[in-house]
N, C-alpha and C positions, 0 to 999 in steps of 0.2 A: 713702728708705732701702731702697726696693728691692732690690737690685744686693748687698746685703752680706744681707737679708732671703733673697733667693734662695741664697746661699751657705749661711746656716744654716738653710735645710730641706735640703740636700743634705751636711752634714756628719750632722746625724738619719741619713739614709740613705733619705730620703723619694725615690720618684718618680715624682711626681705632684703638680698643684697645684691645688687648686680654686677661682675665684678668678671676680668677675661686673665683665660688663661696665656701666657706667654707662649707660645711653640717654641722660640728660638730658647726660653729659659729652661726646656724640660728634653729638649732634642737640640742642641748645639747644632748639630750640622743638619738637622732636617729630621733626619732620619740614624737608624743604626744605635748607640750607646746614647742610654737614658741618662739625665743627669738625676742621680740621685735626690741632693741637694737641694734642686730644683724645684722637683715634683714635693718635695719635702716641705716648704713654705706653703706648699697650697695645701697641703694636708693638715697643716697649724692652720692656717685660716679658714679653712672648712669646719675642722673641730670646736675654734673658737665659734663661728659663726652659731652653729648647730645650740653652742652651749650657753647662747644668750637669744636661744627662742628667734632666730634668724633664718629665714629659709635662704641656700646658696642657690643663685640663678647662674650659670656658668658661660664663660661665651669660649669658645674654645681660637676665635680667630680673631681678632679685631688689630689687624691690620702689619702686624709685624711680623713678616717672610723671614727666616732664616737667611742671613748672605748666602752660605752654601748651595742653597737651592736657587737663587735666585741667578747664580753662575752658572749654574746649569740650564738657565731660561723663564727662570720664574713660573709666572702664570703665562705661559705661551708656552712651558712643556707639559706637555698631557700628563705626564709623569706624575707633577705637582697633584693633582687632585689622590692621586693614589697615595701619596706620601703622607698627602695630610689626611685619610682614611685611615693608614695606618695608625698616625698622632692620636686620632678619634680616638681608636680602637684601645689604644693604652690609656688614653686618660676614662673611659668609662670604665676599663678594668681595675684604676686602680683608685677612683675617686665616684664612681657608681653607685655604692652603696650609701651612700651618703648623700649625695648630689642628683637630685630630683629634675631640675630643671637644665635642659641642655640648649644652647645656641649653636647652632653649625656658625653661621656667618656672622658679621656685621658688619652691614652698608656695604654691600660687594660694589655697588653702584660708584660710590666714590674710591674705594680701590680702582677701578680702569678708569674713573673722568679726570681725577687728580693724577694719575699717572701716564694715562694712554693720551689724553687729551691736552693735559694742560701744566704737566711735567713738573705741578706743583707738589709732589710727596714720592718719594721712593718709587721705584727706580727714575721716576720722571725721564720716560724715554720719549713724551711728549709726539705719539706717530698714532694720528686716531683711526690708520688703519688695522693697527692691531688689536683694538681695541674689543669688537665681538670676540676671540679666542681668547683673551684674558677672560672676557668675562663670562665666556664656557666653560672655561676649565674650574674658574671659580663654580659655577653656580652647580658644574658635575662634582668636584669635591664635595660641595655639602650633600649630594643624592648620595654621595659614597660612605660621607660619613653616618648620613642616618642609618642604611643600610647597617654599615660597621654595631651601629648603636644598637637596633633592632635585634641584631644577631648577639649583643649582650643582655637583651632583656630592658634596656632601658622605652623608656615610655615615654615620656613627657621632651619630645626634642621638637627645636624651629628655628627659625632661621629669622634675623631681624633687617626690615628693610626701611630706609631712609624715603620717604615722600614729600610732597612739596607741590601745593595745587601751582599750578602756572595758568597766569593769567594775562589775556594783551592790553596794554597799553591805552588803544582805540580800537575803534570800532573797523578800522582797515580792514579791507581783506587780508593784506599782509602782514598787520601784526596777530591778525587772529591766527591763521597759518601758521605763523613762528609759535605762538602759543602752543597750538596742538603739536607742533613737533618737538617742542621742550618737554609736552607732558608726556606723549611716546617715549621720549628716550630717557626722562628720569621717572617717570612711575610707571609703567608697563612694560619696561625692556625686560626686567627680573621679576617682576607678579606673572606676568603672560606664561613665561617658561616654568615655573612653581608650579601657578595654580591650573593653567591651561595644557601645558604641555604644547607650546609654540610659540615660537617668536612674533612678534607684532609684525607684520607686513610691510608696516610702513619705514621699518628699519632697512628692510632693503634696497628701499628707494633713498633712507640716508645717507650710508653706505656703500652704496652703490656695487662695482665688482671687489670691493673689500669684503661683502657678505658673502660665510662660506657656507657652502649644502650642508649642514650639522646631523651627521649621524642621528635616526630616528631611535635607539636603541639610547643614545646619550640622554635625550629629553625625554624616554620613561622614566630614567633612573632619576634626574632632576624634579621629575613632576610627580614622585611618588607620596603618600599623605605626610604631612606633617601633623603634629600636636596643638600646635599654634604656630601664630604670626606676631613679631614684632614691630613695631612700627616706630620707626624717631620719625619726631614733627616737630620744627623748630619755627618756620615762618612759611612765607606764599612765595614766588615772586612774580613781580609785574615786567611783562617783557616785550620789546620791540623786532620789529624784524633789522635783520644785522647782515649783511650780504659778508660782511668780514669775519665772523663769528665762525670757528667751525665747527663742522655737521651740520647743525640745528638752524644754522642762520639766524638764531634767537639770542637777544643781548639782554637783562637784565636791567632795571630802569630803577634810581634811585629818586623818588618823587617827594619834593616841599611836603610839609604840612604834614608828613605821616609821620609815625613813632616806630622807629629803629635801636636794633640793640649796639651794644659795641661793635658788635662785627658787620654790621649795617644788613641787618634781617629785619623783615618787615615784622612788628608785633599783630598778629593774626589772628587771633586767638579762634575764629568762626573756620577759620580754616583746619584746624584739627577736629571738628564736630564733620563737616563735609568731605573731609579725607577719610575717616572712620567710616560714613555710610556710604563714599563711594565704592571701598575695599567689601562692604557686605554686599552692594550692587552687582558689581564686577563678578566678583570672584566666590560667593558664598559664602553659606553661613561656615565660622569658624571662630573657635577661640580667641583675641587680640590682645595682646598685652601693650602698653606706651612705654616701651623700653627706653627711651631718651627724649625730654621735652625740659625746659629751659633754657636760660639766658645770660648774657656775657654784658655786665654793666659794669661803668667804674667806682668803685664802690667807694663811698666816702672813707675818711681817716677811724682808724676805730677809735673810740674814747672808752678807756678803761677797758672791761668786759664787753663792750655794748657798739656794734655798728648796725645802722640802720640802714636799708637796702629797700627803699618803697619802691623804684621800679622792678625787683624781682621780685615782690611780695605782690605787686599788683598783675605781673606777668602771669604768675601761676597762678593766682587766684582767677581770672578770667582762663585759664587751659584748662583746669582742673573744673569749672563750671561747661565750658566748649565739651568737657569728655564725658561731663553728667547727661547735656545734651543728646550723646551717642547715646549714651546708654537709654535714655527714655524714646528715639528712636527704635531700639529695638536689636543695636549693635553687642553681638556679646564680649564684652570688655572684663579685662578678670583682672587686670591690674594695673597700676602708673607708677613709672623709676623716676625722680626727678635726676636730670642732670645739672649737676652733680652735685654728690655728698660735698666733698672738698672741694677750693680753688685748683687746677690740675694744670698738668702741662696740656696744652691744646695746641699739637703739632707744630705745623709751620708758624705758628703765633708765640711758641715757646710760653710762658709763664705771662706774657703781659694781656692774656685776657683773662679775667675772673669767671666762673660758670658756677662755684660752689656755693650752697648755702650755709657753711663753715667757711670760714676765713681762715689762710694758714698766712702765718709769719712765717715766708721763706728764708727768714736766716737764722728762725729761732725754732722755727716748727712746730709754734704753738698756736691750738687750735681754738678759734674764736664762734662759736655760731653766730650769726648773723641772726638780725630779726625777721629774717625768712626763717630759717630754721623753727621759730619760737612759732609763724603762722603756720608751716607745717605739720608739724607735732600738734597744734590745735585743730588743724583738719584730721588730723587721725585720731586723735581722739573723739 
């Protein structure tokens, strides 16, 4: 359903699409024979896109490893980073001229926490020793692929990272403590290596002798310029020190009184304006795009044409004010994806949590916008 899909994001007034490439659907086994086929659906959806005044924003990874490769050691074979330079290298060959915007990664961060740590998604080998060389070899694949990129002429490549202010609980010394090592290991572990060319220090006191001496020559490749930064921003969290919790010793604190979405994320909205100016603090001035920002509510029964959604119409309406914020700060902000167009399959939650501003009847597959949709199409106009 493509084809009538790309028609109602451009009746919204959308343009733009942000939308990832499969690996396993264009490379079966990683690497070696193309799948024709494959590569052939994205070239339909690129052409459709192009031809209803749509810019394609592409992600080249988002999160689906080839089995094949993953037999071979996944992201703990150095290999992997090279294979998926390779995948780069073909798809800007053969969707390049067309395809302006490129992503290496997305959210490499929750690739090793949800695997390496917490065995919650693919391969879930749940051993958070491993976990620094998954997320080397990931964050060396994307230096490799820009590389790859570079030496085809492409221009416009970034890599999108998942942030999330952390904040403690109380005024403790120990939950502050837990605080800063949550925010070390989910917002500086992969900005530090990007934009600095070095891992946070304080990882290898989390770590401990799990942290390994990382080739200097890996982290130029890593830390070479990017085009832009994307950032998903979904909520904050509030957290406690956790002597049970691993690594970080930080436990995540679900507190009375506040406003949570379905998936129990805190509603933040101020936190995506202080996330934006901390990344310009940090790390410099640079391009920023809001690659992923929305919310997962249960949405009433549709009546006829028409379901109404005020908690997601209220959610983005205060994100999209939090991002104007940035921008009159002084944040160079070039763009916001909402997540998502349609209701989606959302991993380990499978179909029962809603994200879309389009309602889909999954047993009829027809597409409803929501009254978010009708407020977003009015912001853009």
């Amino acid at each position: 359903l493509f084809r009538s899909d790309v028609r109602l994001m451009r009746s919204l007034g959308l343009n733009a699409y942000r939308f990832s490439l499969s690996w396993s659907r264009v490379f079966p086994n990683g690497r070696g024979r193309l799948n024709a086929a494959g590569l052939a659906f994205y070239e339909r959806l690129v052409d459709t896109l192009l031809a209803h005044d749509l810019q394609p924003f592409a992600t080249l990874y988002h999160w689906d490893l080839p089995l094949a490769l993953q037999e071979r050691g996944g992201w703990l074979n150095r290999g992997t980073a090279g294979w998926f330079a390779d995948y780069a290298q073909q798809m800007f060959k053969a969707l390049g001229d067309r395809v302006l915007y490129w992503t290496t990664l997305n959210e490499p961060w929750v690739v090793v926490d949800a695997a390496y740590l917490h065995a919650a998604h693919p391969p879930a080998l749940g051993d958070w020793r491993q976990a620094p060389w998954a997320a080397h070899h990931l964050l060396l694949a994307h230096g490799l692929a820009v590389q790859a990129g570079r030496a085809e002429g492409r221009q416009q490549i970034g890599i999108v990272i998942n942030l999330e202010p952390q904040y403690p609980v109380s005024d403790s010394t120990a939950d502050q403590e837990a605080a800063w090592r949550a925010h070390v290991y989910m917002n500086r572990f992969y900005l530090d290596a990007l934009r600095l060319g070095r891992y946070p220090r304080a990882l290898q006191s989390l770590f401990a002798d799990a942290w390994p001496d990382f080739p200097e020559e890996d982290l130029r490749i890593i830390s070479q310029p990017v085009d832009y930064l994307g950032i998903n921003y979904y909520a904050r969290s509030r957290v406690r020190h956790d002597p049970q919790a691993p690594l970080t010793q930080a436990s995540r604190v679900i507190e009375p009184g506040r406003r949570y979405t379905d998936l129990d994320w805190e509603v933040y909205p101020q936190g995506l304006t202080e996330t934006l100016c901390w990344v310009k603090r940090r790390y410099g001035e640079m391009p920023l795009y809001i690659t992923e920002n929305g919310a997962a509510f249960a949405d009433p029964p549709v009546q006829g044409d028409r379901l109404d959604d005020p908690l997601r119409v209220a959610y983005l309406r205060e994100h999209l004010r939090a991002a104007y914020a940035a921008l009159e700060q002084g944040v160079d902000l070039r763009g916001y994806f909402v997540w998502s167009l349609l209701d989606n399959f959302e991993w380990a939650q499978g179909y029962s949590k809603r994200f879309g501003i389009v309602h889909v009847d999954y047993a009829t597959q027809r597409r409803i916008p929501k009254a978010s949709a009708q407020f977003y199409a009015d912001v853009i106009r």
